[in-house]
Backbone as CSV, one residue per row, in Angstrom:
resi,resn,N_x,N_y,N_z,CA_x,CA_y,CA_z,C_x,C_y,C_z
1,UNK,13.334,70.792,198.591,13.070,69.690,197.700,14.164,69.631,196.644
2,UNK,14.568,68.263,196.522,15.856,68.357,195.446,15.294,68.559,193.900
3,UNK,16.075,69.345,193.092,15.440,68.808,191.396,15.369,67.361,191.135
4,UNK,14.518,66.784,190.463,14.227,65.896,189.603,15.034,66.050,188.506
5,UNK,15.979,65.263,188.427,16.898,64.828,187.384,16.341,63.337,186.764
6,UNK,16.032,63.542,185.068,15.779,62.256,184.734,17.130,61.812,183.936
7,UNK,16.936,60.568,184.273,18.300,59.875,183.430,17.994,59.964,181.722
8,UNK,19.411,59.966,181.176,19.131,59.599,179.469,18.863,57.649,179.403
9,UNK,17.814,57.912,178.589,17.400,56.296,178.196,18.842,55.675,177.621
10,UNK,19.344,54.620,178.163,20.622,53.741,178.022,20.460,53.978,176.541
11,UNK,21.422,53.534,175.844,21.314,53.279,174.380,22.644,52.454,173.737
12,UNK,21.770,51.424,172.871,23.199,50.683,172.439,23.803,51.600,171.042
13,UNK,24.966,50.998,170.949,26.190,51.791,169.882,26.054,50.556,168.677
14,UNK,26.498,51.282,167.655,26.083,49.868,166.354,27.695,50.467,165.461
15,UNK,28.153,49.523,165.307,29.427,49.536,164.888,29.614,48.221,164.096
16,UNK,30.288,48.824,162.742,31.010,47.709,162.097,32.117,47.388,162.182
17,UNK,32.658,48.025,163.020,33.716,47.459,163.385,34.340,45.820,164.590
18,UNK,35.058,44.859,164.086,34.764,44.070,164.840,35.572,43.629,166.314
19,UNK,34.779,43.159,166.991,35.125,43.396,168.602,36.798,42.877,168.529
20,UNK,37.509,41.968,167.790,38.885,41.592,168.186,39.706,42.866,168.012
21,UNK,38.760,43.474,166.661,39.682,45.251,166.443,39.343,46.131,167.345
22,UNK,38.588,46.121,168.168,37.900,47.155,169.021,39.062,47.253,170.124
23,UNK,39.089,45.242,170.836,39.850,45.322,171.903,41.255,45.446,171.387
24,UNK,42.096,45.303,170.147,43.221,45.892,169.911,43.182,46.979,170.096
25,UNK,42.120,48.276,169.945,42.377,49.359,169.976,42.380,49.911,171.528
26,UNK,41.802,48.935,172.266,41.402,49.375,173.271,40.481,49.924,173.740
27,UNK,39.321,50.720,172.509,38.430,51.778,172.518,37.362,51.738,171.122
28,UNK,36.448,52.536,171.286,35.784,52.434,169.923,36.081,54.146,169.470
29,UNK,36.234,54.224,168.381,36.257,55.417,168.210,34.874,56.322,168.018
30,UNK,34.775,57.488,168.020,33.323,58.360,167.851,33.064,57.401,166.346
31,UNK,34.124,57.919,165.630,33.555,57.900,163.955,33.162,56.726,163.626
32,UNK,33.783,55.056,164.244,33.462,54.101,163.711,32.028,53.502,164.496
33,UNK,31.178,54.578,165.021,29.687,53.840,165.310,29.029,54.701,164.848
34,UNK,28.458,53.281,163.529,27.274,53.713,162.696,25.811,54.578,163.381
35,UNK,25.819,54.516,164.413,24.627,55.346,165.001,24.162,54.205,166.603
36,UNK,22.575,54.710,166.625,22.413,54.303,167.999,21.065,53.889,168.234
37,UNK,20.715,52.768,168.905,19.263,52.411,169.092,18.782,52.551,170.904
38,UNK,17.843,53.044,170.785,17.142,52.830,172.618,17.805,51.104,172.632
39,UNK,18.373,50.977,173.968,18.606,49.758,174.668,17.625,48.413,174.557
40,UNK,17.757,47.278,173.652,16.843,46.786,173.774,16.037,46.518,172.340
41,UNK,16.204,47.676,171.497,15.139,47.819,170.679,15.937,47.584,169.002
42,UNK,15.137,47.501,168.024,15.794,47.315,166.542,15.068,48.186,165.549
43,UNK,13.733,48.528,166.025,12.760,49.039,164.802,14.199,49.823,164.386
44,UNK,14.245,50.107,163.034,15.196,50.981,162.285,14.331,52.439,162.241
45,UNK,13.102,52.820,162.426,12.546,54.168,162.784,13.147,54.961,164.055
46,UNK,13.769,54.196,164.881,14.412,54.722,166.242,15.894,54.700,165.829
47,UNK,16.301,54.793,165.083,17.784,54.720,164.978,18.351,55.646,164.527
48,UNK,19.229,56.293,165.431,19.801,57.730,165.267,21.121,57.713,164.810
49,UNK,21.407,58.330,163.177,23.310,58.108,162.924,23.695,59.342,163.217
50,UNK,24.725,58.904,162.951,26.043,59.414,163.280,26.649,59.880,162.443
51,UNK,26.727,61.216,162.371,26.801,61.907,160.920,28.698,62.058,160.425
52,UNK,29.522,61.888,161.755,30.915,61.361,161.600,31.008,60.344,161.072
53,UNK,30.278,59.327,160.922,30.614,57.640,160.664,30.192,57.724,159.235
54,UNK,28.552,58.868,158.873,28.634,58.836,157.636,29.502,59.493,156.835
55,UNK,30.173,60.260,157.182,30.990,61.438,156.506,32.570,60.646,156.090
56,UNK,32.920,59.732,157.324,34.391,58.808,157.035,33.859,57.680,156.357
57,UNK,32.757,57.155,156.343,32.431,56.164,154.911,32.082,56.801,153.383
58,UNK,31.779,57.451,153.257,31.636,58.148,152.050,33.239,58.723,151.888
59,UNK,33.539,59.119,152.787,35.314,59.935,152.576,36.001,58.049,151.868
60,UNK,35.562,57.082,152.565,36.795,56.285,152.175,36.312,55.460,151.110
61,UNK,34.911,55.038,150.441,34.340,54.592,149.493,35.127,55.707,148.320
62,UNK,35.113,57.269,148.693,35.309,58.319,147.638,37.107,57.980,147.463
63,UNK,38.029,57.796,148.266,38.913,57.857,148.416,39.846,56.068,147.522
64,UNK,39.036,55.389,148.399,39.142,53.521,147.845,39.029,53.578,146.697
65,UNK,37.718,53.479,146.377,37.119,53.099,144.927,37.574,52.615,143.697
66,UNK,38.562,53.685,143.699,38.651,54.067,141.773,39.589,52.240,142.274
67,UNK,40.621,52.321,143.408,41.424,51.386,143.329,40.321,49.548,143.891
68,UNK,39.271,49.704,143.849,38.908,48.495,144.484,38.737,47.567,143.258
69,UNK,39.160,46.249,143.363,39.545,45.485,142.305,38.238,45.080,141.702
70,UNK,37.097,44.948,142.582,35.835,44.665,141.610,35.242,45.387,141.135
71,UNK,35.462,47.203,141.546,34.794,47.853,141.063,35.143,48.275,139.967
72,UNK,36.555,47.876,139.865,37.615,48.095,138.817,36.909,47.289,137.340
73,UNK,37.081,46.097,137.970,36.270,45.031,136.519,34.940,45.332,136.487
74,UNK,34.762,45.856,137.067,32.756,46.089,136.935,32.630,47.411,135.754
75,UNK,33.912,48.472,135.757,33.914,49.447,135.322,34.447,49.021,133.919
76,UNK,35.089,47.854,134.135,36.198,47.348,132.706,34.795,46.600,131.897
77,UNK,33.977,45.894,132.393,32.849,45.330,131.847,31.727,46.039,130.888
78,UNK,31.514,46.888,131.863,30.798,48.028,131.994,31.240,49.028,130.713
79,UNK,31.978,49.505,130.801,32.208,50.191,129.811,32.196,51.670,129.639
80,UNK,30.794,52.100,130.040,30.282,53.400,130.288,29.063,52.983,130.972
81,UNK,28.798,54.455,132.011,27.740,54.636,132.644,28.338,54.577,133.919
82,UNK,28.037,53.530,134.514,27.965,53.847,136.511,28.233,52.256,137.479
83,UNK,28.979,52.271,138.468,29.433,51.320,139.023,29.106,51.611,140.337
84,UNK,28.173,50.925,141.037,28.148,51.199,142.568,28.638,50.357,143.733
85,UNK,28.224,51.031,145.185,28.751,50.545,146.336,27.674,49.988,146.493
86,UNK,27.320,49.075,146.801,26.023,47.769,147.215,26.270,47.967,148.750
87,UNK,24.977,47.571,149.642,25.084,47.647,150.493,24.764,46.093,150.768
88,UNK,25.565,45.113,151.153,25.491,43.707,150.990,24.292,43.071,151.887
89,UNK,23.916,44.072,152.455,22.679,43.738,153.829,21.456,43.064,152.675
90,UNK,21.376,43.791,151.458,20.034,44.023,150.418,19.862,42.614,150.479
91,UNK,18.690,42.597,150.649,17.284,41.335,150.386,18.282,40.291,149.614
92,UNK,18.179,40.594,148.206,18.079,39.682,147.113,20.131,40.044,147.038
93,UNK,20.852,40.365,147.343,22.025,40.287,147.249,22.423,41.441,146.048
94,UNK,23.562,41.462,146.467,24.279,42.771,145.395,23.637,42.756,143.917
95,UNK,23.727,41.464,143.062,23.229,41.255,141.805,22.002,41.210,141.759
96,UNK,21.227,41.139,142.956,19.418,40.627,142.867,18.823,42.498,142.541
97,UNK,17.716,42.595,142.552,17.451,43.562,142.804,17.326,44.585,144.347
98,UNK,17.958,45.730,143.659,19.063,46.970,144.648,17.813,47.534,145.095
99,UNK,17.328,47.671,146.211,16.737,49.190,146.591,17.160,50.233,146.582
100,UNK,17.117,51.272,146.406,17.664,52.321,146.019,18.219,52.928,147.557
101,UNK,17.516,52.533,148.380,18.127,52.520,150.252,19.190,52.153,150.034
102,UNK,19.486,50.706,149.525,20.700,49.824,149.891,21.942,50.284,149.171
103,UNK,21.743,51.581,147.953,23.150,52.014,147.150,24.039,53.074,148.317
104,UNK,25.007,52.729,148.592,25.893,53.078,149.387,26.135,54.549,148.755
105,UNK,27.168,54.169,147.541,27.558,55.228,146.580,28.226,55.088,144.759
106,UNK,28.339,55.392,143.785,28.623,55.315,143.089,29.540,56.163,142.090
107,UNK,29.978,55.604,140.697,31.524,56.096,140.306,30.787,55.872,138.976
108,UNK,31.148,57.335,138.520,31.195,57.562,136.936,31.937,56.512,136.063
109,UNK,31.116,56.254,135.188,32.538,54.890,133.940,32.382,55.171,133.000
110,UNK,33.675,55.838,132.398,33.881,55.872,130.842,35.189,55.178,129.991
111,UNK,34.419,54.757,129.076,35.657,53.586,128.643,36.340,52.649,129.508
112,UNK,35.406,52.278,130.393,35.944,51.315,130.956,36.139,51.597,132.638
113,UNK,36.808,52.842,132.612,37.765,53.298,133.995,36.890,53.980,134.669
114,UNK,37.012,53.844,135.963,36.312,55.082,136.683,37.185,56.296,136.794
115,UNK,35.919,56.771,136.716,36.470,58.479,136.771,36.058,58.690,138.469
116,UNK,37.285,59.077,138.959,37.437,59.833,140.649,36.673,60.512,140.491
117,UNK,36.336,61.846,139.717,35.790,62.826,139.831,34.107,62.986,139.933
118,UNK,33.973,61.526,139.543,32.375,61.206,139.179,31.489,60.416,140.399
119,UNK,32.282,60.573,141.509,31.841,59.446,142.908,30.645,60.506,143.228
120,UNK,29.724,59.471,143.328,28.022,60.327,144.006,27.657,59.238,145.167
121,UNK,27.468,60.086,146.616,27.576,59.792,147.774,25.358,58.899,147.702
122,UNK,25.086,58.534,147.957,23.630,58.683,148.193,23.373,59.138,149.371
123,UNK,22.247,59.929,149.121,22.191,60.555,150.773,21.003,59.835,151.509
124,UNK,20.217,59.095,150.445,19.125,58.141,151.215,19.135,56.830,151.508
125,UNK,20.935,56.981,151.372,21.450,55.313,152.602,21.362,55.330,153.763
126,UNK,21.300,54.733,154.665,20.779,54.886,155.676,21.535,53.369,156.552
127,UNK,22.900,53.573,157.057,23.345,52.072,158.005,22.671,51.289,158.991
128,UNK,21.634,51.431,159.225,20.539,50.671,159.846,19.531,51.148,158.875
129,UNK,18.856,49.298,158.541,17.424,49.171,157.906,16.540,47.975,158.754
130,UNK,15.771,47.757,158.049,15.254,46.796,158.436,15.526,45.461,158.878
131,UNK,16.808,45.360,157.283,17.911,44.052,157.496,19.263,43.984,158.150
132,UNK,19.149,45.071,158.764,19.982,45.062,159.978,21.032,46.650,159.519
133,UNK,22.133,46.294,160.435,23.531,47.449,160.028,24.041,47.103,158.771
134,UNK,24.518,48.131,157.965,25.346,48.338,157.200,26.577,47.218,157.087
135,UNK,26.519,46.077,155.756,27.864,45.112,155.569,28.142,45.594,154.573
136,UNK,29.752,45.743,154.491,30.668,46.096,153.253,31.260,44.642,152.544
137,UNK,31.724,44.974,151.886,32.656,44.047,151.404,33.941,43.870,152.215
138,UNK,34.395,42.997,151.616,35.635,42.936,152.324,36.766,43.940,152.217
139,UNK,37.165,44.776,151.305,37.644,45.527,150.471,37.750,46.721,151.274
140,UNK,35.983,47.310,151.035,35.868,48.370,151.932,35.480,48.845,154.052
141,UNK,35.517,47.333,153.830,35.547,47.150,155.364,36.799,47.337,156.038
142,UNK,37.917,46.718,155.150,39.438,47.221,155.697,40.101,48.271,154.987
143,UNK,39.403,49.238,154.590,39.853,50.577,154.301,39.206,51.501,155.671
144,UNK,38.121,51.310,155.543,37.370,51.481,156.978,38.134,51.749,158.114
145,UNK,38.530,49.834,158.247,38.875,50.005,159.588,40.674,50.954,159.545
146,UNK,41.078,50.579,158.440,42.588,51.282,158.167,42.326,52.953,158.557
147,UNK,41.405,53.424,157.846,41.207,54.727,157.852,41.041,55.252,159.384
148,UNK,40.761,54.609,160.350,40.007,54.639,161.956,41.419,53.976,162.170
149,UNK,42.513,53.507,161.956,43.752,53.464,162.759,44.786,54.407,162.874
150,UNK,44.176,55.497,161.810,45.243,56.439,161.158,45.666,57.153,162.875
């Protein structure tokens, strides 16, 4: 009698990266898919990340930042206290009210400037929610994808 081999349940790949950059590359890379759903399915309770994809978004939010031009004036506004990464997916929009899910990551502000040294990753973001995958800005979407051409 032969073993019973069961197959792995298909599963789709969730990537922000977009398909014209994919087929330039030819390939998707490990790091640029945000994680993975059973074939078929969306509940965000089944969605398994990808702890590379989180580790090179937090590396390039930590890395970007201090230089991203709105976070820059947000920090110049601001004054003191804290400037964050919005996760643009959120309900009510970056300015509406934030779930605390939807904060990507954030940057110390004093006198104005961010301080590099002050970037805090959240660890209860999560690139699949309810309202779908993870959208950046424009800013940090092509640091992203820059960082995944290196």
């Amino acid at each position: 009698m032969w073993p019973f081999r069961s197959r792995p349940a298909p599963l789709q790949a969730l990537s922000l990266i977009p398909p014209e950059v994919v087929r330039r590359w030819g390939r998707l890379p490990g790091a640029s898919i945000a994680g993975s759903l059973p074939a078929g399915q969306s509940d965000p309770a089944l969605f398994q990340p990808n702890p590379a994809f989180a580790a090179l978004l937090r590396q390039v939010i930590r890395d970007t930042g201090p230089d991203d031009p709105g976070l820059r004036a947000a920090a110049a506004a601001q004054g003191t206290g804290w400037v964050y990464v919005i996760d643009l997916r959120t309900p009510q929009g970056p300015q509406g009210q934030v779930p605390f899910t939807d904060i990507i990551a954030g940057f110390e502000v004093a006198e104005g400037r961010i301080l590099p040294e002050g970037f805090w990753a959240n660890p209860n973001h999560s690139a699949y929610s309810a309202q779908g995958l993870t959208r950046l800005d424009p800013y940090f979407q092509a640091a992203l994808i820059a960082a995944l051409e290196v």
